[in-house]
TIKE-233964 format. One line per 3 residues: number of its first residue (from 0); their letters; for each residue x, y, z of C-alpha. Coordinates in Angstrom, 3 decimals. Each point is the difference from the previous one (the first is absolute). Layout:
// TIKE-233964
NUM	a	X Y Z  ...
//
This chain:
// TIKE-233964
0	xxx	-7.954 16.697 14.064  0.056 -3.368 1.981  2.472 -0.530 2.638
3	xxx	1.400 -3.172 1.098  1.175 0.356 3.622  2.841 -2.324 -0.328
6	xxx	3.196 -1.628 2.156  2.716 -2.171 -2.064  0.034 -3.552 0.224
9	xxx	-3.940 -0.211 1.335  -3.322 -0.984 -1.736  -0.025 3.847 -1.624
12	xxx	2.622 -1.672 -3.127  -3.390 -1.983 -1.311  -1.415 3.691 -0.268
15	xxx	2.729 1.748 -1.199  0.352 -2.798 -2.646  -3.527 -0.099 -1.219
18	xxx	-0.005 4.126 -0.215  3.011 -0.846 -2.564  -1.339 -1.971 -2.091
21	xxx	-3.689 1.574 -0.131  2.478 3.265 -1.228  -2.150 1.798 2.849
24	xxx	1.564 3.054 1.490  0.501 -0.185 3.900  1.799 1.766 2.393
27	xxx	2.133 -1.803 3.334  -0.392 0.795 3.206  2.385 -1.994 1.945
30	xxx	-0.827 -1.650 3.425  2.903 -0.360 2.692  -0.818 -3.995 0.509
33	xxx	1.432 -0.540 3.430  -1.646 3.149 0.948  -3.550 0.251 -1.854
36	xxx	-2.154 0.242 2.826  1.225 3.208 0.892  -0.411 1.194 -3.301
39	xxx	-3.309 2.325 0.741  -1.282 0.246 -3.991  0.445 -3.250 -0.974
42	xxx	-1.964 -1.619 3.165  -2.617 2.285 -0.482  -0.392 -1.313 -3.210
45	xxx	0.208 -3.573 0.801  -0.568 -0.531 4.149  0.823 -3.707 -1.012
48	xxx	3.743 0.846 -0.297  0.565 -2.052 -3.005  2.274 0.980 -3.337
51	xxx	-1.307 1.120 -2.203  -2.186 2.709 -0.471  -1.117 1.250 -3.191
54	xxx	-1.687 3.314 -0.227  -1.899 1.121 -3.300  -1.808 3.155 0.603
57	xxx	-2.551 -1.131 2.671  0.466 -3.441 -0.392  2.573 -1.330 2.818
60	xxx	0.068 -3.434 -0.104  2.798 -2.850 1.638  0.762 -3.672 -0.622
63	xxx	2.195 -0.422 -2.897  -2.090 -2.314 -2.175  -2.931 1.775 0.474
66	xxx	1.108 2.968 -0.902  1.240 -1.753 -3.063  -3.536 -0.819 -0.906
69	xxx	-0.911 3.525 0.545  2.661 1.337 -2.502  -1.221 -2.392 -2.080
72	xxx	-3.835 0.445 0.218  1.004 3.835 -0.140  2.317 0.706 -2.820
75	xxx	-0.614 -3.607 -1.467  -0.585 -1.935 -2.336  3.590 -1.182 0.030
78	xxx	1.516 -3.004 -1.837  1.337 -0.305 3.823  -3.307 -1.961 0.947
81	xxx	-1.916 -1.824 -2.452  -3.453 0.297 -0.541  -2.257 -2.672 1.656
84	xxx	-0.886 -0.703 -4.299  3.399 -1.263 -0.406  1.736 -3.487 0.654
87	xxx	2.445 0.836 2.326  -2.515 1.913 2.026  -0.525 -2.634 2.773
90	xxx	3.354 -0.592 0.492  0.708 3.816 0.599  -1.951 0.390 3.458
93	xxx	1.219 -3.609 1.336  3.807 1.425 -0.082  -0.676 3.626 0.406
96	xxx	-1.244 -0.945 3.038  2.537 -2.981 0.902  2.449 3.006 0.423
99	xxx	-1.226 1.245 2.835  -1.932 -2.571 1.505  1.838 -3.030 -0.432
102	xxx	3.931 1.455 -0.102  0.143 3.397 1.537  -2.648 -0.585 2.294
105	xxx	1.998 -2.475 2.467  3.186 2.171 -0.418  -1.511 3.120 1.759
108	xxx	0.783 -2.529 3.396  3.163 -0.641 -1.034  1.241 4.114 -0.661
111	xxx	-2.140 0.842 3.242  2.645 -2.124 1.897  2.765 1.657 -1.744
114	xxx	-0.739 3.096 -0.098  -2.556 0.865 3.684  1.197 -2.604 1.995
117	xxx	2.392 -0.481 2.852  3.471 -0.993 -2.047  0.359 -3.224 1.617
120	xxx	-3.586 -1.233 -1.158  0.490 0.138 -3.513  -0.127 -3.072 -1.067
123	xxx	-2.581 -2.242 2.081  -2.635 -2.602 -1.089  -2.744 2.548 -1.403
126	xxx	3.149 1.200 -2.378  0.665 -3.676 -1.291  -3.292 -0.581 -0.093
129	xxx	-0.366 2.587 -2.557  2.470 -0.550 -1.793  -1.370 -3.671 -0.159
132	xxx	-3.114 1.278 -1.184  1.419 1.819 -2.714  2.336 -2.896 -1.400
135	xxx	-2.989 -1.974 0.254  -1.422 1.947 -2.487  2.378 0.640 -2.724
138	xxx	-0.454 -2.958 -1.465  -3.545 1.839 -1.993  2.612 2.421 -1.336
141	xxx	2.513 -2.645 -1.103  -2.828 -2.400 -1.821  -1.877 3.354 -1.690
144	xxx	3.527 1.668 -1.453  1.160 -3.577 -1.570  -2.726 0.817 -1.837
147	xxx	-0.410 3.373 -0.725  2.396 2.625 -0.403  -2.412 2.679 2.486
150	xxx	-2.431 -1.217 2.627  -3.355 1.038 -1.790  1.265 -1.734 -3.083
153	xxx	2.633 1.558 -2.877  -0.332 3.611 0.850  1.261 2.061 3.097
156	xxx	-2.851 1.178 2.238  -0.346 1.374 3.480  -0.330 -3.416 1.375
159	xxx	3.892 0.071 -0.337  0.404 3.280 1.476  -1.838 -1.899 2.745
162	xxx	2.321 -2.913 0.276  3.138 1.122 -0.792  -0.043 2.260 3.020
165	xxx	-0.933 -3.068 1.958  2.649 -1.840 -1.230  2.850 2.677 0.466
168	xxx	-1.421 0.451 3.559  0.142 -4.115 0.659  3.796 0.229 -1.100
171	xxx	0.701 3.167 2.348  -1.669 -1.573 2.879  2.148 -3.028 -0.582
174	xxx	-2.784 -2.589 -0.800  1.859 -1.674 -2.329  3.358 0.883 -1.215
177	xxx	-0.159 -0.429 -4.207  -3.169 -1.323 -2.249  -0.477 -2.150 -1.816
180	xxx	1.501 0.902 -3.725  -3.431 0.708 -1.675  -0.799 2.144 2.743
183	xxx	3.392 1.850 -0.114  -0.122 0.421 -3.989  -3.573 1.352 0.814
186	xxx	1.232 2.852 2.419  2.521 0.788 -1.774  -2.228 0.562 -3.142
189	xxx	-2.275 2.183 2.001  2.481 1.984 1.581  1.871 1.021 -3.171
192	xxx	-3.232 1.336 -0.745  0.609 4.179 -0.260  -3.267 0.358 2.187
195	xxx	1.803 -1.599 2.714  3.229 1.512 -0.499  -1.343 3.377 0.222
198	xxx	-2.532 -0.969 3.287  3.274 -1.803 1.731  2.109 3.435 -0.579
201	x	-3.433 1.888 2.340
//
């Protein structure tokens, strides 16, 4: 059985989400956020401290898009990434990646602020500077989506279980305040999806 060592609101919905719509079975093993160093199992598991874990059998394995590429190299093939044989294969890496490397990447300063430091050093420059960073690059999501209904091209993949996350994290941690209406109709479209509905209720 795998099991997704999980806290609400944290990198761990990406999982959660992919698990969904792979139709995998998992089990949840939730991770008191504020208080997950103390939490003896899961930093044995993952000395690193990050969420989240996934553990399948032996396999224990952390950072949320990689362990999508595991599910995926494990319990693939899935329509969920395209094969490097079809067109919207080269596409599919450049915003899987984006996710977390371009948009949620820069936000980890920003919810380090908010959530470990002292209270009256939560906003600062490194904060704006972040969330400078990550306005700076939406502009790659806004040009791709007036052209295509899903990042890799006309079909849902993992790429937007990458970036969706990112986004919804960008709006939490006050980055920007709406998007952009193609970016909006895009969320919305992904969310209503009953993968995510199902992950989001975890």
């Amino acid at each position: 059985m795998i099991t997704v060592f999980h806290a609400p609101r944290t990198r761990s919905l990406r999982v959660l989400w992919m698990l969904e719509e792979m139709g995998l079975p998992y089990e949840v093993r939730l991770v008191d956020f504020p208080r997950h160093r103390s939490d003896a199992e899961f930093m044995r598991l993952n000395p690193a401290g990050s969420i989240p874990v996934l553990r399948d059998g032996d396999v224990v394995i952390s950072e949320s898009t990689a362990i999508i590429e595991y599910l995926v190299a494990r319990y693939g093939p899935t329509p969920l990434a395209p094969q490097p044989s079809e067109a919207s294969y080269p596409s599919y890496p450049q915003y899987f990646h984006f996710g977390e490397a371009s948009l949620a990447g820069p936000m980890t300063v920003v919810a380090h602020c908010w959530f470990m430091g002292p209270e009256d050093q939560r906003e600062n420059a490194g904060v704006e500077a972040a969330r400078t960073i990550f306005r700076a690059r939406l502009p790659a999501i806004q040009s791709r989506l007036e052209e295509h209904d899903y990042l890799a091209g006309s079909a849902f993949t993992a790429a937007d279980v990458s970036v969706v996350y990112a986004l919804g994290l960008g709006q939490a941690l006050r980055a920007v305040e709406t998007y952009a209406p193609v970016i909006q109709e895009y969320l919305a479209r992904c969310r209503a999806r009953p993968g995510f509905q199902r992950a989001s209720m975890k």
